[in-house]
C-alpha positions as CSV (number, residue, x, y, z in Angstrom):
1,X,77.2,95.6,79.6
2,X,78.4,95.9,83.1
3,X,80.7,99.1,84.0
4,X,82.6,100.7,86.5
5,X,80.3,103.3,87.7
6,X,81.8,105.4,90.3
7,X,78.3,106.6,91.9
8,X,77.2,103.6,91.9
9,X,80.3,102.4,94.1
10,X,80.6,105.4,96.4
11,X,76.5,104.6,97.2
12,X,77.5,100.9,97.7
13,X,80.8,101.9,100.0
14,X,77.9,103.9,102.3
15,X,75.3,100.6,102.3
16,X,78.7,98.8,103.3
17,X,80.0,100.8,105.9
18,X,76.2,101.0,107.8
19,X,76.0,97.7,107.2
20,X,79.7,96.5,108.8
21,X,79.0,99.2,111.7
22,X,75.3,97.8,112.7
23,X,76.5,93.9,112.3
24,X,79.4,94.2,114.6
25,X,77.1,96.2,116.7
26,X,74.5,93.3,117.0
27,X,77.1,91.6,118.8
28,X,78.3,94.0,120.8
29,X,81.4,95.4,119.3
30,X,81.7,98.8,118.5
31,X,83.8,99.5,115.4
32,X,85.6,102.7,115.2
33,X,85.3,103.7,111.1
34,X,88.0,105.8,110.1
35,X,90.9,105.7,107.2
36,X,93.7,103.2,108.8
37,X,95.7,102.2,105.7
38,X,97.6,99.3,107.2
39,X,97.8,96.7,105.4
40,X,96.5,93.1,107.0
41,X,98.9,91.0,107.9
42,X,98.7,87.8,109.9
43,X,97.0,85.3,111.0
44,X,94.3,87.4,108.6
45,X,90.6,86.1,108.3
46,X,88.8,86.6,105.3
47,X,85.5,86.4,103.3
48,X,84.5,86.7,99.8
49,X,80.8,86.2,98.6
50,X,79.2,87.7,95.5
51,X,76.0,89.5,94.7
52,X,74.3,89.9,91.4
53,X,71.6,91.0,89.7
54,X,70.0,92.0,86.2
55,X,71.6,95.5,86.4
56,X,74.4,95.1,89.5
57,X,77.1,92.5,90.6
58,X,79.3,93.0,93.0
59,X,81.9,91.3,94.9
60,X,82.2,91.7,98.3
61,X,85.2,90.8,100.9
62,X,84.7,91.0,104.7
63,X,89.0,90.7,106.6
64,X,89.8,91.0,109.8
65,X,92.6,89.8,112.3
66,X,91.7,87.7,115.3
67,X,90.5,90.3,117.9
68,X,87.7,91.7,116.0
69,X,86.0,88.3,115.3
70,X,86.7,86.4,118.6
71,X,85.1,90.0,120.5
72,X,81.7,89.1,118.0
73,X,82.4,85.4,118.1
74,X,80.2,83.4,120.0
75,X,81.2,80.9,122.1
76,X,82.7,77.4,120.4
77,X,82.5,78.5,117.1
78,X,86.1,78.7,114.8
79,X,86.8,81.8,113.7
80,X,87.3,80.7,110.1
81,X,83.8,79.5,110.3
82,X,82.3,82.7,111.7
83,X,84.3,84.7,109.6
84,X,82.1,83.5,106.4
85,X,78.9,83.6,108.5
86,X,79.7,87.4,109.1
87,X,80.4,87.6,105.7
88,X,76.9,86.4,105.0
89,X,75.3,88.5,107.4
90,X,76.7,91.5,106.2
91,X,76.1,91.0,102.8
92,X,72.7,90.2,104.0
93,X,72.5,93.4,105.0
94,X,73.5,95.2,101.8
95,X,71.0,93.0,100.3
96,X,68.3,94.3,102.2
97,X,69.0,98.0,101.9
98,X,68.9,97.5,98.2
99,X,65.7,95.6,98.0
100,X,64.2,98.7,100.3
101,X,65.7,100.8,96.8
102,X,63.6,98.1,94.6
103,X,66.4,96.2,93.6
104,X,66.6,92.4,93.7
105,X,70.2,90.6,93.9
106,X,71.2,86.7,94.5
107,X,74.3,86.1,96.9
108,X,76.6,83.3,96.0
109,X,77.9,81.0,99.3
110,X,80.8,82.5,101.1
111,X,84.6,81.5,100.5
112,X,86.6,81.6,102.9
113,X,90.3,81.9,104.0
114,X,93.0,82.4,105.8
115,X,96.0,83.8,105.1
116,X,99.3,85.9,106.8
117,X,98.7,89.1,104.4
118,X,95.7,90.6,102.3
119,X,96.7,93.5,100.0
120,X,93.5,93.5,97.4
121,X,94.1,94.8,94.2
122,X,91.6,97.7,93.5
123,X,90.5,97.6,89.4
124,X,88.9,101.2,90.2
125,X,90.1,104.1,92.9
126,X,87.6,103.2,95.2
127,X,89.3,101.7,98.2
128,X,88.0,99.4,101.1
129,X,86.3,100.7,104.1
130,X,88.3,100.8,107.0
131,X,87.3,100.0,110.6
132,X,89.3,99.2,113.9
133,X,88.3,97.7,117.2
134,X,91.5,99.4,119.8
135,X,94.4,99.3,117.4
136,X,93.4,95.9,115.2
137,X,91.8,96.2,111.8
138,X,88.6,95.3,110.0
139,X,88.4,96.0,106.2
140,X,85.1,95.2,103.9
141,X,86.4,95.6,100.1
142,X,83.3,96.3,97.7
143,X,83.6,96.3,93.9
144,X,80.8,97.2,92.0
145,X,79.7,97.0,88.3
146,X,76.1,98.3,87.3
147,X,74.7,98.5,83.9
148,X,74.1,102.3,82.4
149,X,70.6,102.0,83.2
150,X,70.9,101.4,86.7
151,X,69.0,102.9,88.8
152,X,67.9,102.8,92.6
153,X,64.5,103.2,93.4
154,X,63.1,105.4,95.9
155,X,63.4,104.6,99.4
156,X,60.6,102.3,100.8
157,X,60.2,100.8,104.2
158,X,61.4,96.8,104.3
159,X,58.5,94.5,105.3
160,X,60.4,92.5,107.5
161,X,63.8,93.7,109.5
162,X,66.8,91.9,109.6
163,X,66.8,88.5,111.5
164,X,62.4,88.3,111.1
165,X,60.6,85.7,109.8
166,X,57.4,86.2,108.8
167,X,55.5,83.3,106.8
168,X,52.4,83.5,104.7
């Protein structure tokens, strides 16, 4: 049976903020992380993509107003578009910091949307992670269930990094 686990969240709220600060920073934007509880309100961007595994799911939402994602955006591409594909990086990311932990997850496709307001609806106290770029906001929402029995492994090195291919 999958639960609430709030350790399992709060480690999960650290992979996703490292993982939303190094992304943006790939392309050049540096994210301030800090507690800005502003709500998002419009035109709002977002991106939803799941992850699960024997012992962990997880759903995780990527938001952000226009400035954010046209400052990381590369040229020609819509932002609704890059939106999900930043959704999918990041969650990328996640992934990879918990198969260096020995744990293996699928990721569903991103969905994505946009809307004039996004007020999510926490089912535990942990809250999104907040991050601005001057005064506009950038918000990645995880919630986490995990079995009793899950645990992380230790710590290994990945065998590739992030945006390798290696075939063999």
């Amino acid at each position: 049976m999958f639960l609430e686990r709030p350790e399992v969240s709060d480690l999960m709220k650290r992979f996703g903020t490292h993982a939303c600060l190094e992304l943006f920073g790939a392309y050049g934007v540096k994210l301030l992380h800090g507690a800005d509880d502003r709500e998002l309100s419009g035109p709002v961007f977002s991106s939803v993509i799941g992850l699960v595994g024997d012992k962990l799911r997880a759903t995780c939402l990527l938001a952000a107003t226009e400035g954010p994602l046209r400052a990381s955006c590369p040229a020609g591409e819509q932002l609704r578009d890059w939106t999900g594909e930043l959704a999918n990086q990041l969650v990328g990311r996640i992934k990879m910091q918990l198969f260096a932990r020995s744990v293996n997850v699928a990721l569903s496709t991103p969905l994505t949307l946009t809307s004039v307001r996004l007020v999510p609806l926490p089912r535990s106290n942990v809250g999104p992670i907040q991050f601005t770029l001057e005064t506009e906001p950038v918000t990645v929402w995880l919630e986490v269930q995990a079995t009793s029995d899950f645990e992380l492994g230790p710590e290994c090195l990945p065998v590739v990094s992030i945006g390798e291919l290696r075939l063999f």
